[in-house]
VOSE-114030 format. One line per 4 residues: number of its first residue (from 1); their letters; for each residue x, y, z of N, C-alpha, C. Coordinates in Angstrom, 3 decimals, always signed. Atoms other than C-alpha are relative to their C-alpha. Layout:
% residues N
NUM	a	X Y Z X Y Z X Y Z  ...
% end
This chain:
% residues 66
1	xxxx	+0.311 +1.413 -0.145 -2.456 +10.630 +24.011 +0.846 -0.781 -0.994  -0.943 +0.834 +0.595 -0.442 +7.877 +22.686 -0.887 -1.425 -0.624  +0.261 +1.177 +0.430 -1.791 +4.913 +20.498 +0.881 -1.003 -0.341  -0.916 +0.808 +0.629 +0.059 +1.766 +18.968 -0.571 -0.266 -1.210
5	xxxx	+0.830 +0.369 +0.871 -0.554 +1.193 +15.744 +1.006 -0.810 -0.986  -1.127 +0.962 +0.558 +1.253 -1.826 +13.750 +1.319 -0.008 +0.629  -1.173 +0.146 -0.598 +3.845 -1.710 +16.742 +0.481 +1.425 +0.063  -0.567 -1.250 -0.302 +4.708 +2.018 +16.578 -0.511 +0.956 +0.669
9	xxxx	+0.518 -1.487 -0.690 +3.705 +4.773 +18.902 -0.707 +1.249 -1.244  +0.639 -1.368 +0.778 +1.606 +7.195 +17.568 -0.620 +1.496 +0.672  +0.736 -1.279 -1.078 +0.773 +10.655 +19.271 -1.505 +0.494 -0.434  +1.467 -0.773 +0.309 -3.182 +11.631 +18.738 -0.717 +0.827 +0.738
13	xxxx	+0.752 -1.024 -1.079 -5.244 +14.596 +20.270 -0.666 -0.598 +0.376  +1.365 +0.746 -0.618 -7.995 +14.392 +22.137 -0.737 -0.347 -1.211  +1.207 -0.032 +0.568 -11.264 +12.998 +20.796 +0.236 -0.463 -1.627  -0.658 +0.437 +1.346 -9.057 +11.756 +17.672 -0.760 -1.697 -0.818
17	xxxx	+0.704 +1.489 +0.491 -11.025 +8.926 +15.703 +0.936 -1.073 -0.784  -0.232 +1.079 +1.009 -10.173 +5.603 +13.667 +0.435 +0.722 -1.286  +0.103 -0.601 +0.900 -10.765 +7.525 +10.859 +1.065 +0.536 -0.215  -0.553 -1.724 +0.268 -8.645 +10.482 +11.378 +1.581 -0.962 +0.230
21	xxxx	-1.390 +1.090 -0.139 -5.128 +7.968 +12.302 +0.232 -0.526 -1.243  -0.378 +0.031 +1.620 -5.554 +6.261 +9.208 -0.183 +0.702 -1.030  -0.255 -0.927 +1.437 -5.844 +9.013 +6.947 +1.192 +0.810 +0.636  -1.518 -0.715 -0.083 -2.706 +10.630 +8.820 +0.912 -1.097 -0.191
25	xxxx	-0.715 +0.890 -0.006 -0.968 +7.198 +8.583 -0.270 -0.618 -2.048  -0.259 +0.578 +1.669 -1.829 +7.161 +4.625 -0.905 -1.096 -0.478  +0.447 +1.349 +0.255 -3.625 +3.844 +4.756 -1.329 -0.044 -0.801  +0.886 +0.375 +0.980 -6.201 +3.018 +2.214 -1.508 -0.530 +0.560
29	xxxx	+1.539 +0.222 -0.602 -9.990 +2.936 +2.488 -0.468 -1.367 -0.189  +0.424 +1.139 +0.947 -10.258 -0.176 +0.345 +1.557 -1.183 +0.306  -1.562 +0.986 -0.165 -7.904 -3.361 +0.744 +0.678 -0.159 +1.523  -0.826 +0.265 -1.464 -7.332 -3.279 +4.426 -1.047 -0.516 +0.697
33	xxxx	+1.492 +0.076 -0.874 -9.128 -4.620 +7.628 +0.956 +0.657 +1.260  -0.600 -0.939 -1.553 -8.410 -2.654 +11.161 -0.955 -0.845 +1.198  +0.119 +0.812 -1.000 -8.417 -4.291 +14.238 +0.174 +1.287 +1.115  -0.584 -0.212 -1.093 -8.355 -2.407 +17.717 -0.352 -0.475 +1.172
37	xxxx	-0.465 +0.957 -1.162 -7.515 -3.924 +20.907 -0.371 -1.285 -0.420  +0.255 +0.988 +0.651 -8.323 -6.894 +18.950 -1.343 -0.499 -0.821  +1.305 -0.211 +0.630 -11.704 -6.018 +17.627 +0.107 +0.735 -1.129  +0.154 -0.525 +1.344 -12.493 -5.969 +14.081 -0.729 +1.123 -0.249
41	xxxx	+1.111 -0.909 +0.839 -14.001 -2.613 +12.826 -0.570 -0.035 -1.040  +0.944 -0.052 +0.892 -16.196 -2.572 +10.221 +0.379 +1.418 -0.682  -0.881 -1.283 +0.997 -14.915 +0.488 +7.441 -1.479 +0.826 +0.325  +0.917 -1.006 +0.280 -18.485 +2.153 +7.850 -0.103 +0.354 +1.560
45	xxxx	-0.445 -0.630 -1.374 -17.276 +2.461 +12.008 +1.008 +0.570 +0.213  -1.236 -0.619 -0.871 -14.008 +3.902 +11.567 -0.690 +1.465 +0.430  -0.091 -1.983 -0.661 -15.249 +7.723 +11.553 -0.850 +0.225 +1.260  +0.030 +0.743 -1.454 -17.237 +6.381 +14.701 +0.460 -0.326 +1.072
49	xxxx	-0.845 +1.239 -1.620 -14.653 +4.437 +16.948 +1.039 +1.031 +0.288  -0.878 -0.778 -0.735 -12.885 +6.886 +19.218 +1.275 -0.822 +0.178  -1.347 +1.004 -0.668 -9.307 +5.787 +20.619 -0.174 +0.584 +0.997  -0.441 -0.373 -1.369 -8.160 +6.063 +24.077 +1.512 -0.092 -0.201
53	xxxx	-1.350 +0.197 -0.768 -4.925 +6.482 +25.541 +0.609 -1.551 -0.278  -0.452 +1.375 +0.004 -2.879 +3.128 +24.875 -0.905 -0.761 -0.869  +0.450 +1.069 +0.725 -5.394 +1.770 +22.397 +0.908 -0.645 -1.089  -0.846 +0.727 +1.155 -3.960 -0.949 +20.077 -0.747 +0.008 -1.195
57	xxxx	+0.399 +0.075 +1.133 -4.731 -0.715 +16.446 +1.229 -0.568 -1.436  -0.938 +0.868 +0.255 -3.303 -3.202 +14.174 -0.760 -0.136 -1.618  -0.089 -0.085 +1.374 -3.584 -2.625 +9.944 +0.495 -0.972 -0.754  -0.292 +0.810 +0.493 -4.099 -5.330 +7.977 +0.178 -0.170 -1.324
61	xxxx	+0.129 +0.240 +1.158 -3.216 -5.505 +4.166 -0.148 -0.990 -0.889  +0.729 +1.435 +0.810 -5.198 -8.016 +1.678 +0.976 +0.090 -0.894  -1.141 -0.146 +0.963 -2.560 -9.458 -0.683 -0.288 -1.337 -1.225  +0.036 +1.547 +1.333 -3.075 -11.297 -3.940 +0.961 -0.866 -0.150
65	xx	-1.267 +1.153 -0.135 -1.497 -14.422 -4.475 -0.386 -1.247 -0.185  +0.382 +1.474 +0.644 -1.840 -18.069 -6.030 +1.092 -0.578 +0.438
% end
């Protein structure tokens, strides 16, 4: 199965979670918000929210700044 995630193809097995993408993609538990198909997850649903085939998931990083 194939996801998108910040614009890049990503290959995931079956039955592959939220969770399990961003900890192979590195991304931080703290300091981000995740979106897929345009729905905000909530950090205590990633190990929860399955993907499908073609889902979009889109990694957002909080950035300090005055």
């Amino acid at each position: 199965m194939n996801v998108l995630v910040n614009g890049d193809v990503t290959e995931i097995g079956p039955g592959s979670t939220l969770a399990d993408v961003l900890a192979a993609r590195g991304v931080p538990e703290r300091g981000v918000a995740v979106a897929v198909s345009g729905e905000v997850v909530p950090r205590a649903q990633w190990r929860s929210t399955a993907l499908r085939d073609g889902s979009v998931v889109e990694v957002l990083t909080a950035v300090q700044g005055g």
